[in-house]
Structure formats: C-alpha cells, structure tokens
N, C-alpha and C positions, 0 to 999 in steps of 0.2 A: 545762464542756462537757457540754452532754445528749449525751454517746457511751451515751445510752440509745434510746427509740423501738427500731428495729430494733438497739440493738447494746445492749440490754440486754431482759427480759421486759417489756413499755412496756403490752403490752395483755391483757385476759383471754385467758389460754389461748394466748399465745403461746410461740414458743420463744427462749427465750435467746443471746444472740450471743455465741460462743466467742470474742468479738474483746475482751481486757481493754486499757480505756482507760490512755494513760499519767495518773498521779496527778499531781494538779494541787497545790500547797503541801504537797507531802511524803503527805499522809493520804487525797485523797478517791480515790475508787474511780471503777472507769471507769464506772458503771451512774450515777454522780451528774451533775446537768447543770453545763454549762460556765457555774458561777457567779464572781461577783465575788471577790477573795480576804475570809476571815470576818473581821469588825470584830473589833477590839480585845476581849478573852475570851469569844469566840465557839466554842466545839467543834464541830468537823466528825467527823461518824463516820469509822472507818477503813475500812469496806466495806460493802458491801451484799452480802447472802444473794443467789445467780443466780435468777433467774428476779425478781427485785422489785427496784425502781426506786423511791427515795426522792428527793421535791424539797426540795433544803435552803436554805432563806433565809438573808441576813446580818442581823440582830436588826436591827441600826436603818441606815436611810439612812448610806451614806459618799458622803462628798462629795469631789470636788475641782474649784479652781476653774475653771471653763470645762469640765468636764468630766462627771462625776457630775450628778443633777439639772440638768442644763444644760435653760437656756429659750432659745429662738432669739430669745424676744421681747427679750432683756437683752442680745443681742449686738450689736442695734440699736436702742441708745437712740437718741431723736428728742427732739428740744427744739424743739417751735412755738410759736407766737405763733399764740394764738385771735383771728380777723379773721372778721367777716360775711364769709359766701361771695358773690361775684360773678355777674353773670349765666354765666360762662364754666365759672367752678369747677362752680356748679351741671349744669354742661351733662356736666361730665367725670365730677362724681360718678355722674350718669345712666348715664354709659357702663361702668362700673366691674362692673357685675354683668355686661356681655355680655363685657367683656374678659375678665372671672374664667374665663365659660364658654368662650373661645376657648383660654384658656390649658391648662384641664383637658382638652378633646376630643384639641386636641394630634394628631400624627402616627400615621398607623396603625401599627404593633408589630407586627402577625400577631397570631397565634391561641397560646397559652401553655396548658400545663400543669401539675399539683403532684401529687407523692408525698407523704402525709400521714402516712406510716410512725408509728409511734410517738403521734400525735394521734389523730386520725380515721381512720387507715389507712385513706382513698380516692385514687382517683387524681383531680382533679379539672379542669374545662377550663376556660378563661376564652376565649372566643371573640371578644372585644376587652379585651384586659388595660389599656388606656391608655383605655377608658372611666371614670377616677377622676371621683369618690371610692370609686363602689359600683359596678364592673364587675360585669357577669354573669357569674355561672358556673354549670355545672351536674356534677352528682357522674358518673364512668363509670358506664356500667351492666355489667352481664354479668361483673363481679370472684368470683371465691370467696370465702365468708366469710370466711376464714383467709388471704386474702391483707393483706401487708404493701408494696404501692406505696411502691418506695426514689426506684432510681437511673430517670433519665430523657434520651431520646436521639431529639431528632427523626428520622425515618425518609425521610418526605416532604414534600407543602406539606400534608398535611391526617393523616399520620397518627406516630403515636410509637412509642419503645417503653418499657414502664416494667418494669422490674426488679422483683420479688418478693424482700423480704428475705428470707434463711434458707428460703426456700421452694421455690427450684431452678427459677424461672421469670420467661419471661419474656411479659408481655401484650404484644400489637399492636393500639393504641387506635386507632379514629376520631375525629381533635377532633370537628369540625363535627356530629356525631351523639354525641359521647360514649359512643362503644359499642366494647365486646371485639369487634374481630374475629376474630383467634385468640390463641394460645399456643401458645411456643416451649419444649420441655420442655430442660431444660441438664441433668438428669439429673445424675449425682460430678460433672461437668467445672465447672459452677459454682452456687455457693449462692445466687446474688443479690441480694449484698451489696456493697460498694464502689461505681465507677463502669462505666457503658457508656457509649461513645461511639461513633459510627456513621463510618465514611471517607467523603474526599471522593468516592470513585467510589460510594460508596454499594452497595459489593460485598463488607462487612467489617464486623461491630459486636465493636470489641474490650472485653470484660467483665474488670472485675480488682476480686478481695474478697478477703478471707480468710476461715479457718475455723481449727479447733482438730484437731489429728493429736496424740493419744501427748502430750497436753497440752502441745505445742506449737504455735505459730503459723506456721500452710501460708499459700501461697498457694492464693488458688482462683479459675484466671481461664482465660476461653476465649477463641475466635474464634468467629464466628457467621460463616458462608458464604453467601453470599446472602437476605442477614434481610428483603431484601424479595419475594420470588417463594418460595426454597424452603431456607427455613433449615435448616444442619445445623451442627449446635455439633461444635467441634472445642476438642483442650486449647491455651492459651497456655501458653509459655515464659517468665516475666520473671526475674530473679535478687532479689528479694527482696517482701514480701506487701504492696498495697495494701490499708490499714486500711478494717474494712469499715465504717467510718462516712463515708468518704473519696468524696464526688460528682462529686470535681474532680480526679478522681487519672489523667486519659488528653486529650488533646490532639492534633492533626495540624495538619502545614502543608497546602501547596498540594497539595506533590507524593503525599501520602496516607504521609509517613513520621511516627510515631506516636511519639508520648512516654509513657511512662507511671511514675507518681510511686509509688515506692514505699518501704519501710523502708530500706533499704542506696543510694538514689539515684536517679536515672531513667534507665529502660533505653530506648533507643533502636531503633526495629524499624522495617523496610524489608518493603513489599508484598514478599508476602502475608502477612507476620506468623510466620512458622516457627522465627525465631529473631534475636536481637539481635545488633542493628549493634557497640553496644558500650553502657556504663553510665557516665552520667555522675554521680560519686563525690557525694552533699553531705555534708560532713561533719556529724555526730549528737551534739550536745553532752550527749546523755541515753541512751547506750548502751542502759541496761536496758528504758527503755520508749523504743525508734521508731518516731516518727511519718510517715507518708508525706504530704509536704505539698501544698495545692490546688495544680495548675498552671494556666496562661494562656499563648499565644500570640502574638506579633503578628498582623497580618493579611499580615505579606511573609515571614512564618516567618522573621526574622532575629534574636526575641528571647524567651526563656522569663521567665515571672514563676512564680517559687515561692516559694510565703505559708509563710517560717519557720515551724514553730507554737513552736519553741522559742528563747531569748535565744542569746547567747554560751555563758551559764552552766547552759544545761540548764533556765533557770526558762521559765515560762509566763505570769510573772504581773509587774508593775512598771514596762510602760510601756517593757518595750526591744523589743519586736517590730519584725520586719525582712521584708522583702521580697529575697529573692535573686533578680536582675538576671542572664543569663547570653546572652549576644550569641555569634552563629555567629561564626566554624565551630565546630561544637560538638564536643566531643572529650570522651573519659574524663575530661582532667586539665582542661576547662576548668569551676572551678564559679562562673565568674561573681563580682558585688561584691553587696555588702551595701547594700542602702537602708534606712536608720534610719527608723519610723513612728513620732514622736510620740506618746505615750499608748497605744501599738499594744499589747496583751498575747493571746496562744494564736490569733493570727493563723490565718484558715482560711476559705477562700475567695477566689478572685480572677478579676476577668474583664479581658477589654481592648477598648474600644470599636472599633467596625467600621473607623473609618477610623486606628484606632489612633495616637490621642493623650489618650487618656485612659485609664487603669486604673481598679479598685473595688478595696478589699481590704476584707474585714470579719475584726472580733472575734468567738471563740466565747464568750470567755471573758462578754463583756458586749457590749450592741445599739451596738453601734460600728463607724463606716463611714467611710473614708478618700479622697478624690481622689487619685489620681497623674499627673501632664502629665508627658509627652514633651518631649525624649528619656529613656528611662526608661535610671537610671544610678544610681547612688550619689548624688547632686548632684540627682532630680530633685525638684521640688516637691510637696509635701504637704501636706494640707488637710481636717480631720475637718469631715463632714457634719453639721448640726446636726440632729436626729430629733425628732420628737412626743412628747407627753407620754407617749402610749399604749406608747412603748418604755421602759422602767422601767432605772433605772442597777440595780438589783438583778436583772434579768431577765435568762435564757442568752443570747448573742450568737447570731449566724448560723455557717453553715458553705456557705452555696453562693450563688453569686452566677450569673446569668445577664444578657446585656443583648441586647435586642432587634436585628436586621439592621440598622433604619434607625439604630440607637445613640441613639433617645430615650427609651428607657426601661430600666431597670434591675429585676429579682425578686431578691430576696434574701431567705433563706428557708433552713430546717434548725435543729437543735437545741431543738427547742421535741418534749416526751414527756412522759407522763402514767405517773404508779404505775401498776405492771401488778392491784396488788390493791385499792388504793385510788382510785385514781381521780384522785389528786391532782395536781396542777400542769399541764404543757403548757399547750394552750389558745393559744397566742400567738399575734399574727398576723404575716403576710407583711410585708415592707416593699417598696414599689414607689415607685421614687426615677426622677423624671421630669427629660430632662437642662436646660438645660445641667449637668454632674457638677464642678460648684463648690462652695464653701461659700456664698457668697451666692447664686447660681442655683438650685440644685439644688428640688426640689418632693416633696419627703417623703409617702407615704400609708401609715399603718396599714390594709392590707386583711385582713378576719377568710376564712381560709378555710376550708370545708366550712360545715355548715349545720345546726340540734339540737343534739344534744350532741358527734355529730361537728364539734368545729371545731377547728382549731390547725394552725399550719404543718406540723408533723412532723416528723421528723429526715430526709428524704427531700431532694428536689431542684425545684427549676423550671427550662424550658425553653418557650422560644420558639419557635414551627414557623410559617416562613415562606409562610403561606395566601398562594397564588395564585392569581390566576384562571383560569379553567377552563378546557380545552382546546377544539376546537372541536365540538359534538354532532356527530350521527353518525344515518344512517340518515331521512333527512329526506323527507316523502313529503304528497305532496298529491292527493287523493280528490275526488269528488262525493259530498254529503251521502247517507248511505245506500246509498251503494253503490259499494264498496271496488274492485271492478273494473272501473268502468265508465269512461268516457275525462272528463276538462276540460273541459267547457265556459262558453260566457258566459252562462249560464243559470243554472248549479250552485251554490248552494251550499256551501262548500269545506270541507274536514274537514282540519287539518294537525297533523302529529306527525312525532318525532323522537326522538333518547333523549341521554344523555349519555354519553361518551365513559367508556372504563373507565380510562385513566389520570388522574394528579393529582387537583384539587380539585372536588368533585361543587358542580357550582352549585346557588345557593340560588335564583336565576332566571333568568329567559330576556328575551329580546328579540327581537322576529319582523316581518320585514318581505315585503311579497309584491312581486317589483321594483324599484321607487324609492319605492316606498310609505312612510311614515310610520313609524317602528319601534313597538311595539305591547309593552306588561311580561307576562310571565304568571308564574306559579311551577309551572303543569303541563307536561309533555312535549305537549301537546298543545290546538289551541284546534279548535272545533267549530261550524259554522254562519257561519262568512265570507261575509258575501253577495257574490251573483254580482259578477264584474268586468262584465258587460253588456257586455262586447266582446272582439275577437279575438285581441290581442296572445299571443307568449310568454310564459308565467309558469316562472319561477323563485321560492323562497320562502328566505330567507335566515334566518338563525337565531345568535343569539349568547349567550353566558353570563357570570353574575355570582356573583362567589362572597364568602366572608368577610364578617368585622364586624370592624372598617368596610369595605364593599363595595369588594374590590377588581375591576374591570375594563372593560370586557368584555373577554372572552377571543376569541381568533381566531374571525371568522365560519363558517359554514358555508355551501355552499349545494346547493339541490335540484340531481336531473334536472332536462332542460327537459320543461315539461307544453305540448304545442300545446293553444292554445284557437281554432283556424281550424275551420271547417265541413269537414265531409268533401269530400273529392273521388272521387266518385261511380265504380265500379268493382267489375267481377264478370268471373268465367272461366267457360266453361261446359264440359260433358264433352263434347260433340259439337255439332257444329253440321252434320249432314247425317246425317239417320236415317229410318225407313221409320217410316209410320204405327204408331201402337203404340207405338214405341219412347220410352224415358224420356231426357231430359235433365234432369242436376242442374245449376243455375246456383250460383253459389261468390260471396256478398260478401267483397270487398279493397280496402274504400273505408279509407280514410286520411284525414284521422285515424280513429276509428271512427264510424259512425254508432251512432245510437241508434234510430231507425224505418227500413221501407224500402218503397218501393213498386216494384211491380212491371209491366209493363206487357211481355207477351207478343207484341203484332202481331195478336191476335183479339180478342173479344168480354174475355178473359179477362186479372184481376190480381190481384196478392193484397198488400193491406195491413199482414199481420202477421208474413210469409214472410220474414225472413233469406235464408235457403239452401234457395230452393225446387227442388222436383221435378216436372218437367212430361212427357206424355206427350202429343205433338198427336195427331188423330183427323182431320184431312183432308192430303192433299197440299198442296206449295203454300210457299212464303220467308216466314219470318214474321220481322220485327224486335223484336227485343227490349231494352228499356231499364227502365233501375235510377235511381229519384230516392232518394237516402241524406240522411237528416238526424241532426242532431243540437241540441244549444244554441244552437248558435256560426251554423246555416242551414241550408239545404240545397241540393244539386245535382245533375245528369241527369248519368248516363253519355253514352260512345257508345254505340252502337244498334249490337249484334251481329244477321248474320242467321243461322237456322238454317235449313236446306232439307229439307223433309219429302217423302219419295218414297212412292210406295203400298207396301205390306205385303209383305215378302217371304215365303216357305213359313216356317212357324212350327218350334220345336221346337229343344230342346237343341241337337243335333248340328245338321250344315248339311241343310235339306230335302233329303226327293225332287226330284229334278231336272224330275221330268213333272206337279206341282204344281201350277207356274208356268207360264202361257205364257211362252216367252224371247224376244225381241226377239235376241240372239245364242245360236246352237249349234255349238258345233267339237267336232272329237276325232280326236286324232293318236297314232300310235304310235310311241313313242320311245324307243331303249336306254338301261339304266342298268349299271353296273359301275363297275370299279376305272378304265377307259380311258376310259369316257363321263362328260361333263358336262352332261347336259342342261338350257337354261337357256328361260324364258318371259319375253316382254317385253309389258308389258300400258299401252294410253294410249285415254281417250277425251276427247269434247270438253265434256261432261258429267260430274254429279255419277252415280259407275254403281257396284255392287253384280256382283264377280264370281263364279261359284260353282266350284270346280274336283275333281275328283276323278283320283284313281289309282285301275287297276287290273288285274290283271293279265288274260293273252289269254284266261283261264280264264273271268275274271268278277268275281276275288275283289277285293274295295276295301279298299287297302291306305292311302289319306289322302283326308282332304277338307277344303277350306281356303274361308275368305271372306276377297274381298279386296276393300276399296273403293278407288275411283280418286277422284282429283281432280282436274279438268280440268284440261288443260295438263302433268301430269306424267306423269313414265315411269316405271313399275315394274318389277323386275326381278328376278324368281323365280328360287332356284338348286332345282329338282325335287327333285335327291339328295337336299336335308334332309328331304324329306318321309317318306322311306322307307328300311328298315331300310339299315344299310351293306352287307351282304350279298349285297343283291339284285343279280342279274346277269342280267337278263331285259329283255325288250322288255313296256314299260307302255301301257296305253292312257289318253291323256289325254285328259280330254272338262273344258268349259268351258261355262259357260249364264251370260246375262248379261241387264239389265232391261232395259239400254242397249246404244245401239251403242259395239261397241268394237273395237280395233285390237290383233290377238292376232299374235306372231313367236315361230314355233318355231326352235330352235337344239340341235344338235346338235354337241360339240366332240371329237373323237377327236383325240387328243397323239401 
C-alpha cells in the first residue's frame, strides 16, 4: 500500500503524515507502497526514516494462474478456420473501426477530477473523462506550490472541492475553467487529510483525517457550514480516527444521514452533524494497527459495503479479502455478513453503481479490480476485471474508486507516490473502466495523468461532477446599431447581448433567435450588426445555453422585453394654447413609439425640421394650427392639429401692468368688506378667449394684491377675495377689474 504520497514525505519539501500505516507481512512500514507480498528470499526493510518514501520491488515476476501477469488475450482463446472472406465479412470488417469509435465515445460521464497528491501534486480536470483512449485534461491553475491535492468532493455541476494534505486547506476549483476560485482555511479543526464528502442538501462538507497528538493517533475532522456561499469550519465529533490515507471513509443516504468509516467502526450522524446517532461496532482483527475501511452506499440507503482491508486473521495479504455487507436498519450491534473476494488481498476502495446493481471493489495491495451484482449479500457473485498490460502484477493496487451518475464509467485511482528525495517510483496511471462492469464487458483504459514530469495517479482521489447545462442567461437586450438608447426599428441594424446567469454551469455557448427566427451558435454574450427585420412586427430575442464536453443541452430559454418595431404615432402637449403676442409656447414630443426626426408645422409661414421640443413665440394675433409629422425606421405619421389662439400684447412687465397702459375693453371697481364675518367672492365668465386684470386696495390707495386671470369661453370662474389678502384685514377693499374683453363680472358679498 503507498500510505505514502500525502501520508508519508512523497515530495520535495513536503511534510510528513503523522498517520503510520498498518504493516503489511509483519515488517514493512506504513511510508512503503501497497506492494505484492516479496517473492521467495526477498527482504523487505523494516522502516523507512519520516520524511522519505522508499519504492520497493518483488525481485522477479510472481505468478499465479489467472492471476498475476494475467493476459485478457489467454482468457479467450479462439480456435478459427482461415476461410477467404466474403463479400459480406468484408463489408463488416469495414464497419469495425466506426464500431470501435462508437464504442469508445460512449455516454457522457460529466466532467471528473484528480488529486495527484504524492505524484504530481496537481489537481487535475478531465472535461469529458469518457473521451478514451486519451481524454483531455488540463492541470488547475491558481494552487500554491506546497499544495498537496488529496481528498475530492463534488460541490456543484461545475465546481469541486479538493482537500490539501497536511496543509489545513481546502481549494474551491472551477472544472470547466480549471481555475482556484477560493480557499477555505480549516485552520487546528482539520489537516486535510482523509476524506470529504459534501451532503445531499449541499449545506454540509463533512471532513475526517487524522493526525499525531503526544504520539498518538487523533482524529481530525470538521464540518464545513455552507461550503458553497460562506463556509465556516466548525469541529466534527466521530468516536474513533479516519486513516488519513482513507478517500472513502464518509458516505450519505437520501435523507442526508452520514456514515463515517473509521478505526473503532462507523459512527452514524443525523443533520446537522453535532453529534452521533450511535457507532456501528466492526470487529478489528489487527488491534494494534486499525484500519478504517472504504465505504459505499446503495442508492435506496438500504445497504453499506465496507472493503475489509484486513482477513479474519488480521492478514492483508493471501487472497482472503472480504467485503462487509451490512443491510438496515442499522444499529450498533448490526455488523452486517461477510462477502468472500476471490484472490481479493488489503482491499481498499469501493463504489456502487447508480442504479445500484453493480459494486467495484479494488486492491491496494496489487492493480486488481473486482465486480459485485446484486443482491449484495454473502452469496453475491464475483468476478475479477481483467486489466492491461500497463497495470504490472508487481505494481501498488488502488485505493479509491469513483463511478460516473450515468454508471458508465468508472476512475480508479490512489496509491501510486514517488521518493520524497529520490524521485523514484509513482508515476502510475489512472484506470478508467467503461461499463458494462463484467469480466467479459468491462473496457479497461490505462489513463497517464498530469503532464512533464508531473504525471502519476497520486495517492489522492477522483470524482465526477455532474456538468449541466446552464441555466437560463439573463439580462437580454436588443439596441439599434450605434446607438444604445435609441428605439427598434425596421431600418436598424440590431446590436443584441445578454450575460449568463451566476448560478450552476457557465456555458460554453449560446444559441439566439430573434421570434421564430432560425436559431443562430455564437460563444460571445453578444452578436453585433443584425440586419434590419425591414418591417413592423414585435421583436422579442430569445437566447439559450450549452455547456460541457460532451455538450450537454440547451439549457432553459430566455427571452427579451418586447422591443415595438411600429412607426410612431405622432403626438405633442403644448404649454398654452391661448397667449398674447410675444408670448412663448413650448410644444412637448409623446410620439410612441419614439420617433427619430420631427417636423413641425406652426399654421404660418414657419417650421422647423430639426426641433424635437420646440419653443415658439407668435408675433401677430390670430388661431394658428399646429401639427407634428414624427418618423422613425419603421415610417412616419401626422398628429392632430392643436390650435393655439394669439391675442394682441398685454402691458408688459414682471408684476401685472399699470392698469391705464392698456386701453380696456372692461372697467369695474367695487368696494367690498373683508374680515373674520365677511366672504367676499368674484365670479368671472366670458364668451371669448379674455385676459383679466384685478387689483385690491385699500380706501387709502395702498395695493394690497394683484392677480391675472385668463377665462375660457363658456366657463365660470370663481374667486374667493380673502385669499388674496393678509388674514387680518378687516377693512372695506376697493376692487377694480380691467379686461381686453368683454366680460361678465358678479360681486358677492356673504355676511353668516
């Protein structure tokens, strides 16, 4: 077992894992990898110095039959009869290389991960793992040199979290970019060693490692509090220490209740994690060194699978490896029946396919990989995977198994570390085992991961992160070319953008339609220069997204505002429409949609072509009509025809003129009391458009108010005096009136 990489000194300058391995055939040391047992007068050192990681070989090939050096090609011998091939054969030979390719591309997996701890110490991304032979990947960026990428814990459909051995950290990776977003500090509460696993509410990442206290073995395991918005680490409770070489040591059902594997058993914890339900006992046939072993799940949470790593007798090595089977309800005292593996030895690792009739269980000890079918029991069937040459019977076995959501693909991976001073061994690769997960089925691939001289599994983890497609964009707007605030029309050129949405998986592109329009690929937030639609209709612009490799979607559409592409309908307010030569009227464009030109046409000699919101002051008496034709792209069209009526010039001047200015057409003036009992009131109507002037003041002389009131033919107006003048006043006022017009004046006097 390589319980080195992160759980011994695996790289320069790294630190040493307090975690000592149990010894494998009495002598080797936990910093040695998980080798085959040594051939016949072979010596195995009895330790290694901390901080230094020795790879130790078995001197020559051990065989066993079907086993050891096993070829897949000897497991099916073929005995044919050489015949000229047929017009038919020939046709099928033809087809043989598109079938090969049909078979490799295979179902999409989502987007996967590696901790390369102990190898390459990268974290690495494979953005379609189920592209065999030679997926892409590419290395994170944004890691600190001294990071050691262990344990791995999808977070959402596009991002992860990867554990830092011995380093008290945890990164928050982007697949689909390969890039640190942040880092979560765990500070004492954990080292970053063992496993994390994230809950089903996704409101919870429970962390379990150990470390060394007073040369003893602690536990050192938290809770992470919201690992995806605003994590805060808090401590875990368990009752005994997941081994920090352990990737597989935490598990949940449905309901988000959590297992977790550790030396003394697995302790059982109920949201929010504060403390255990109870511990269900496994019995430790090797007291002195306990191993906490991988766990697995069903998918109905009705069945635990825990990969022994040790026999009956405490050995690790001879072919008795077992699988412990453990069926609800689950209790202290229930530990479940023993499944016998075949050839199985230091068992470590175990997954359960999605629709859960299938298990994986691997060897640390050696590159050996087992089926398990449903119903899993004591009795259920077993079936070793046959592997590629590129897996060596003298070579470390695995320790962590992952298998994709859709259950067609399988990672399996860990226990492959290199000397921390030498440089020697590691280097391994990954195994990604395509299903069906039979002995004859199954599709074996040696993947080398990382890339230079970083390459090797590492003693780390893989994980699968269910890439989906993208939510629906957001913000979606449609312009006239060059000018971002001007209105739609069938003229315009179109300018359209949008953005993506801030949750789940950032698409990789778009697809845009304007109506029922054609759908149209781009990969920017935006396309530029749409030529005009040349007619009126409503536009809306719709907008959808594609994410992952292999592309999963489109994701839920989006769609605009409505943008009117109609011609304006031609429309203006004006400030007056009955004023005295001289005076100004401003006329008000409220054409709808907007126009874009406007013309203007007064009722005289005079318009103005470039006037929006013009200002006019007529200069003769006289009705003038005025009309507004508004265009835009989409056409153009005429108001109605407001008139304005212009009267000659009345006395000029801030305040209301001198009254003897003007000749007046009306003169009144009435004396009238004001006080606390009096209400003196004015009622004013003519038949014309009239201009009245009115002043208070008192018998003395003095002008206490003076008001302009215009009438509108047909109406009655109706002055309350009082307001004009102070409240105090208790006097008889003299009120005098001058007008341009004839008008109909009524004094009133109200004594209560």
């Amino acid at each position: 077992m390589t319980r080195g990489g992160p759980r011994g000194a695996c790289a320069a300058g790294r630190r040493a894992s307090p975690d000592p391995l149990p010894q494998r055939a009495g002598s080797m040391s936990r910093e040695a990898p998980r080798t085959p047992p040594p051939a016949s007068g072979v010596d195995v050192p009895g330790s290694v110095p901390p901080g230094r990681l020795r790879v130790w070989r078995v001197a020559g090939p051990e065989t066993r039959s079907g086993v050891r050096g096993y070829d897949p090609r000897e497991s099916r011998e073929q005995r044919t009869e050489v015949r000229p091939m047929n017009t038919r054969s020939q046709r099928v030979l033809a087809l043989l290389p598109l079938l090969a390719a049909a078979l490799l591309a295979g179902p999409a997996a989502g987007q996967a991960i590696f901790g390369t701890a102990g190898d390459g110490n990268l974290a690495v991304a494979f953005p379609n793992p189920s592209g065999l032979p030679n997926p892409a990947q590419t290395t994170v960026t944004g890691l600190p040199a001294n990071a050691q990428p262990h344990g791995v814990s999808p977070l959402d459909t596009d991002r992860a979290i990867v554990s830092d051995f011995g380093n008290s950290r945890l990164f928050v990776v982007r697949i689909s970019t390969s890039q640190v977003l942040s880092t979560i500090d765990a500070g004492a509460t954990f080292n970053g060693t063992g496993t994390i696993a994230l809950n089903p509410a996704g409101d919870a990442l429970l962390c379990s490692g150990s470390a060394v206290s007073g040369g003893n073995l602690v536990s050192s395991a938290a809770v992470v509090r919201n690992p995806r918005t605003t994590p805060a680490v808090q401590a875990l409770r368990v009752s005994g220490v997941t081994r920090s070489y352990q990737t597989q040591g935490i598990v949940f059902d449905a309901t988000g209740r959590a297992f977790v594997s550790h030396t003394n058993g697995i302790s059982v914890l109920d949201p929010p994690y504060t403390s255990e339900a109870f511990v269900i006992a496994i019995p430790n046939p090797s007291p002195s060194t306990p191993v906490a072993g991988a766990l697995a799940i069903t998918p109905d949470g009705t069945t635990l699978l825990h990969a022994d790593f040790y026999d009956s007798n405490g050995a690790t090595s001879g072919g008795n490896g077992r699988v412990r089977v453990i069926r609800a309800p689950f209790s202290a005292s229930n530990t479940g029946v023993l499944l016998p593996i075949p050839g199985g030895e230091g068992l470590d690792g175990v997954a359960v396919t999605p629709d859960g009739q299938k298990a994986l269980v691997a060897s640390a000890w050696s590159p050996k990989v087992w089926a398990i079918s449903a119903p899993f029991g004591e009795a259920s069937a077993v079936e070793e995977i046959p592997l590629p040459a590129d897996f060596r019977a003298t070579d470390a076995g695995f320790e962590d198994i992952s298998i994709s959501v859709d259950g067609q693909l399988a990672l399996i991976t860990g226990n492959s570390a290199r000397d921390s001073e030498t440089g020697a061994g590691g280097r391994l690769p990954a195994l990604f085992l395509k299903a069906p997960f039979t002995r004859a089925g199954a599709q074996p691939f040696a993947v080398t991961v990382g890339s230079g001289d970083r390459i090797g599994r590492g003693a780390g983890s893989g994980r699968f992160v269910a890439c989906e497609a993208p939510a629906a964009p957001v913000s979606l707007a449609v312009r006239p070319q060059g000018n971002a605030s001007g209105p739609v029309t069938a003229t315009d050129y179109l300018d359209l953008s949008w953005q993506p949405s801030t949750a789940g998986t950032p698409p990789t592109r778009y697809e845009w339609r304007i109506n029922g329009d054609a759908y149209q690929s781009t990969t920017s937030h935006s396309v530029q220069g749409v030529p005009p639609r040349g007619r009126t209709d409503l536009v809306n612009l719709f907008v959808r997204g594609y994410a992952c490799s292999p592309e999963k979607g489109p994701g839920p559409e989006a769609k605009s505002a409505d943008y009117s592409m109609a011609r304006p309908v031609a429309s203006f307010t004006a400030s007056a429409t009955s004023v005295r030569v001289g005076e100004t009227v401003t006329f008000t464009d409220t054409s709808s949609p907007q126009a874009t030109s406007w013309i203007w046409f007064f009722g005289n000699s005079a318009a103005c072509e470039t006037c929006q919101n013009p200002s006019l002051a007529f200069s003769t008496p006289g009705t003038y009509g005025v009309v507004l034709l508004a265009t835009n792209g989409s056409g153009t069209s005429a108001s109605a025809t407001t008139f304005v009526t212009v009267t000659s010039s009345g006395p000029p001047g801030a305040r209301l003129p001198a009254f003897d200015e003007t000749p007046p057409v009306l003169e009144t003036e009435e004396s009238l009391r004001f006080g606390p009992r009096a209400r003196p009131t004015l009622w004013l109507s003519a038949d014309e458009d009239a201009v009245v002037w009115l002043q208070l003041r008192t018998r003395s002389g003095e002008l206490l108010a003076e008001r302009r009131v215009v009438l509108t033919p047909g109406e009655r107006t109706r002055l309350e005096l009082g307001a004009y003048v102070p409240v105090e006043t208790r006097e008889r006022l003299d009120v005098r009136l001058v007008s341009d017009r004839p008008v109909r004046a009524l004094f009133q006097e109200e004594h209560p």
